[in-house]
N, C-alpha and C positions, 0 to 999 in steps of 0.2 A: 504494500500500500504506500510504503514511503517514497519508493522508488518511481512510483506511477506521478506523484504526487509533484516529486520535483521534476519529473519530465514536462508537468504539465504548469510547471513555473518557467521552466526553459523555453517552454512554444510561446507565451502570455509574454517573454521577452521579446521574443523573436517578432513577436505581432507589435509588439512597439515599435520596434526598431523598424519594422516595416510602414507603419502609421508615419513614424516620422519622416522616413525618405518621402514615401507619399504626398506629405504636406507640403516637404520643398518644391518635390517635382511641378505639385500643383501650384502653387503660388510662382514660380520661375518662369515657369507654360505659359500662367496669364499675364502676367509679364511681359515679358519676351513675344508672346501668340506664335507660341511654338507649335506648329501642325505639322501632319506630313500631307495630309489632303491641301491644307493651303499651299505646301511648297510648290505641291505638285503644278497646282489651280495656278499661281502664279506663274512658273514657266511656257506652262503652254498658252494662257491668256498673253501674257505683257511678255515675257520673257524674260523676269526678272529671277533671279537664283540668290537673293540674297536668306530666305527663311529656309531655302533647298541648302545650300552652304553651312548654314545656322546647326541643319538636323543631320548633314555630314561631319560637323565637328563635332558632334555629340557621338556621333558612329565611331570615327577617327581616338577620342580620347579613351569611349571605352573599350575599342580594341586595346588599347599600349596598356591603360589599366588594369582591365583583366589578363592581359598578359605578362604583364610584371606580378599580378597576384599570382600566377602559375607559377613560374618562376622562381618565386621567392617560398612554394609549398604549401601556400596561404590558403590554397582552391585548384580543384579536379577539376574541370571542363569535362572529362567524360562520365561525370557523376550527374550529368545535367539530360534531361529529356531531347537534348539540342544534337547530342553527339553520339545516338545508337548508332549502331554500323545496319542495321537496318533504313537504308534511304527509300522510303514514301514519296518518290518524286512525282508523281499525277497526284498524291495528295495536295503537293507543297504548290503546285502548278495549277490544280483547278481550285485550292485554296484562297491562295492568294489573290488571283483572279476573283474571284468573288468578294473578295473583302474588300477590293481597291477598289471595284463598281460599286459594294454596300455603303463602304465609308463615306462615298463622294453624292449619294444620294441622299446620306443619314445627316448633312453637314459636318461629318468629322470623324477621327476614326476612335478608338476604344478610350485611350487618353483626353483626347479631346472633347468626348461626351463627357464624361467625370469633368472635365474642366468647367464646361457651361454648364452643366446643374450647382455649381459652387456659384456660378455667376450669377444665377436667377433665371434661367431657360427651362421652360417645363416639357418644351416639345423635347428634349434631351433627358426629361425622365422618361417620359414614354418610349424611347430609344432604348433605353437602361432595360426595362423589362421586356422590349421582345426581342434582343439583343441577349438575355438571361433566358431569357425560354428556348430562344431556338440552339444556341451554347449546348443547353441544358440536353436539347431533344438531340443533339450532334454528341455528345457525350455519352448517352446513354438508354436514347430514346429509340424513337421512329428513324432520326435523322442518321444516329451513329451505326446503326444496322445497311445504312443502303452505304455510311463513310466505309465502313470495314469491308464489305461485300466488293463491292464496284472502285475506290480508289486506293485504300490503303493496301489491297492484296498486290497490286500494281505495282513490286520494290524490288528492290535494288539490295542485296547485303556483300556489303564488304570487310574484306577482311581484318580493318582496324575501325574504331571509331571513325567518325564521318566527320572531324571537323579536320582542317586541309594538313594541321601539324604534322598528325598521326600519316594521314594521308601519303605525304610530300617523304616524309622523313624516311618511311618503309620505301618507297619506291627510290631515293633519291641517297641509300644508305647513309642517312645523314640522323644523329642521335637529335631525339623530339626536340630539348630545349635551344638545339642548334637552330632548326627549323625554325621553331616558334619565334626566336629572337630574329630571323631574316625577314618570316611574314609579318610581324609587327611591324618593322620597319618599313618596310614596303605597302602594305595594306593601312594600316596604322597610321605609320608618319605620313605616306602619301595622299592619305585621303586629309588630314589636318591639313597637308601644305596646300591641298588644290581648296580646302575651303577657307581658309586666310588669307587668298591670292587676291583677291577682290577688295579691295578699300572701304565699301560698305560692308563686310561681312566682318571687319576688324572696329567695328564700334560698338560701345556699349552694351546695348541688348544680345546682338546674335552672337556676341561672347559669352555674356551671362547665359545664357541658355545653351548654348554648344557644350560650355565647359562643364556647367552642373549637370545637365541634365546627362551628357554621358558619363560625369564622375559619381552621379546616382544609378544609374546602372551596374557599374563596377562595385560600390558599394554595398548591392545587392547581393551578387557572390560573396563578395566577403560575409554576411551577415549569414545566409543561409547556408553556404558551404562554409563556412571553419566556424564560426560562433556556432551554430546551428549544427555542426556533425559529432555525431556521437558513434565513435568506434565499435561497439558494446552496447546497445542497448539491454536495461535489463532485464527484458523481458523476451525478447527474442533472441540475445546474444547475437545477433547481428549489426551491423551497423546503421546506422539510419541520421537520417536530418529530421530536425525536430523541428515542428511549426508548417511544414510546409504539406501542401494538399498531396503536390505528385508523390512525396517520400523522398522526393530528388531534390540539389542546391535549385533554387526559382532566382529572378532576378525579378526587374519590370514588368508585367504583361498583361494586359487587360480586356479577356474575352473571358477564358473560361472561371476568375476570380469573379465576374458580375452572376454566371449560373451558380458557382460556391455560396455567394452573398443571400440570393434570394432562397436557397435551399438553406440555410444557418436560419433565416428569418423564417422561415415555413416549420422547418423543425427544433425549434429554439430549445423545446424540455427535453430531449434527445440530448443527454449531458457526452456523446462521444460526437461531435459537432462541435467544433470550436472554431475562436477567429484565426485565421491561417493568416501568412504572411501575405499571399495574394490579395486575401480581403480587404486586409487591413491598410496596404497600400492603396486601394482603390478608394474605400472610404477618406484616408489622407491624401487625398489627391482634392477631392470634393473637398473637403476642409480648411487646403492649403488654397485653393482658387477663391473661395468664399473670402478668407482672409484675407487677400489680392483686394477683391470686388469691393468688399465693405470697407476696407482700408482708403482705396482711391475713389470713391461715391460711383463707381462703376458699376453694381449690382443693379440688374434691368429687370422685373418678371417679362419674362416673352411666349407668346403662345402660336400657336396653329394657326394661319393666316386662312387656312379655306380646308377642304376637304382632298383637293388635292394636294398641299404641302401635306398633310397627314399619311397621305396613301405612300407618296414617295417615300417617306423618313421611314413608313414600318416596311416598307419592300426592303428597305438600306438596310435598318435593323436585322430582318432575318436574315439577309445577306452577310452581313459583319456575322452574326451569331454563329451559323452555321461553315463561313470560310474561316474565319479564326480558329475554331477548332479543326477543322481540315486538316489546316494547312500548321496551325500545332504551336499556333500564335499571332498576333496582331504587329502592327505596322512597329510598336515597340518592342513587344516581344519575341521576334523575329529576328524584325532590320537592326535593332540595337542592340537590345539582351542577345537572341542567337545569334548575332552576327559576332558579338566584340569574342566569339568561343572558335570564332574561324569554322562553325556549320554551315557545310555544303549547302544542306536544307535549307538552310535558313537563309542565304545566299540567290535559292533559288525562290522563296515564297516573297523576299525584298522585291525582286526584281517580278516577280507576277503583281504585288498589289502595288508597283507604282505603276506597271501596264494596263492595268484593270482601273487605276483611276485616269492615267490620263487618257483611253479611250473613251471612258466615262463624261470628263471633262469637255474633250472634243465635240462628241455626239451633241451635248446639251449646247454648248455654243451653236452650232448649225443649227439643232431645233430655234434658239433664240433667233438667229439672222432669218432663218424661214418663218419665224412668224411675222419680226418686221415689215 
């Protein structure tokens, strides 16, 4: 009983520490109006890359971070859902794909919703729960029977973990941290140097937001992989990470912690239902934007303009819900958390939900000139 007891002091840490990053996140975001749906929207409307620059230095810093946390012994990358050697690539492809249409229809993607409900945006609650339900029905449902059936059997296994270290290092007889230390540089520094290159993307804001928001990511691993791992647990003598839903280090990520959230709320007297670090991030995310909004007389209530802003947002919604889990995470979880692990996957669902939004983007511009 004792040993259950401080396990479940351990996780109720872990859930702070995850509340807190959340908070930043969220107050930096609205800040900064850190999106990846805006970056996108921006490039292809005006062709401006200054918010796309912004969310590659966030990329950028927590590759080197998380890769100095390896490095240094601090955090596994292949203890992460990011790096089976099982590659789901029509998952990570029709995933992603769908999330970058969901996002771009829902006005924002997984982060960005959490942001505007801290703002005072109610069409962005309504986001939240069919965003949670179809998560939910993708996880476990209707929806996760036709993901397992039809894309997830669709894989790829390889011989080592899937993220490029393991990768590179086996094929290229080169020992992991040798590797790791080359793609850092390369992937890492090179993506910092190409988004500092630009004199807009070196002021103020798309600093502030570049720097934190991917040094809150890296922070992530740190908290859930070395705070959070327990060699030994005492009950299964296995090892395990405490707090976190998958059993695996989590970092950022925000699709399947909104189905977590709403099932904690639904089964609240169910005392083995706790706040996980996903939740708890999510909720801090909402808390830290609110603190933004009420801080700067910024907080709007905004609602449903007509019946069809409605239809669109919950189409986006089930979309977001159902490619998020796909695809095995959201534009954060993915393109920042998996990416800063050097995941193939995750490599590859980055590059499906920025194609699935800026087609998305496209399309709705030409409707708009055709109605003109």
């Amino acid at each position: 009983m004792a040993a259950a007891e401080a396990q479940l002091v351990a996780a109720s840490t872990i859930a702070w520490w995850g509340a807190g990053l959340g908070a930043v996140f969220g107050y930096v975001a609205n800040r900064t109006n850190f999106c990846t749906m805006g970056a996108v929207a921006d490039i292809v409307n005006m062709q401006m890359w200054t918010r796309m620059r912004m969310w590659l230095l966030a990329l950028g810093v927590a590759v080197l971070v998380t890769g100095s946390l390896q490095l240094a012994g601090l955090f596994d990358a292949s203890k992460t859902i990011y790096t089976a050697p099982k590659l789901v690539w029509l998952s990570h492809i029709v995933g992603g794909l769908l999330f970058g249409i969901g996002m771009t229809l829902a006005g924002g993607c997984g982060s960005k919703t959490l942001i505007r409900i801290g703002g005072g945006n109610l069409k962005s609650i309504v986001v939240f729960v069919f965003v949670a339900m179809a998560a939910y029905m993708t996880l476990k449902g209707l929806f996760g029977v036709w993901r397992v059936q039809w894309l997830d059997s669709v894989a790829i296994t390889l011989s080592t973990p899937q993220d490029l270290a393991s990768v590179l290092s086996g094929a290229m007889s080169m020992s992991r941290n040798s590797m790791l230390m080359a793609l850092m540089a390369v992937i890492g520094g090179g993506t910092v140097l190409f988004a500092l290159a630009h004199p807009q993307a070196r002021r103020a804001e798309p600093l502030l937001g570049g720097l934190m928001i991917g040094l809150i990511a890296a922070a992530g691993w740190y908290v859930t992989g070395h705070m959070g791992f327990v060699a030994e647990h005492p009950e299964t003598l296995q090892e395990a990470f405490i707090g976190t839903t998958s059993g695996k280090a989590e970092s950022m990520s925000f699709i399947a912690p909104y189905a977590y959230t709403v099932e904690l709320l639904m089964f609240w007297s169910d005392t083995t239902k706790i706040v996980t670090f996903g939740i708890a991030t999510a909720l801090g995310v909402i808390a830290g934007s609110a603190a933004h909004a009420l801080s700067t007389g910024n907080f709007r209530i905004e609602s449903f303009a007509n019946a069809s802003d409605l239809g669109r947002h919950l189409i986006g919604a089930i979309l977001m819900g159902f490619g998020g889990v796909t695809a095995m995470g959201c534009s954060v979880g993915q393109g920042i958390s998996g990416v800063s692990t050097l995941s193939i996957g995750s490599m590859i669902t980055f590059l499906a939900i920025v194609g699935g939004a800026a087609l998305t983007v496209k399309w709705e511009y030409w409707q708009a000139m055709k109605d003109d």
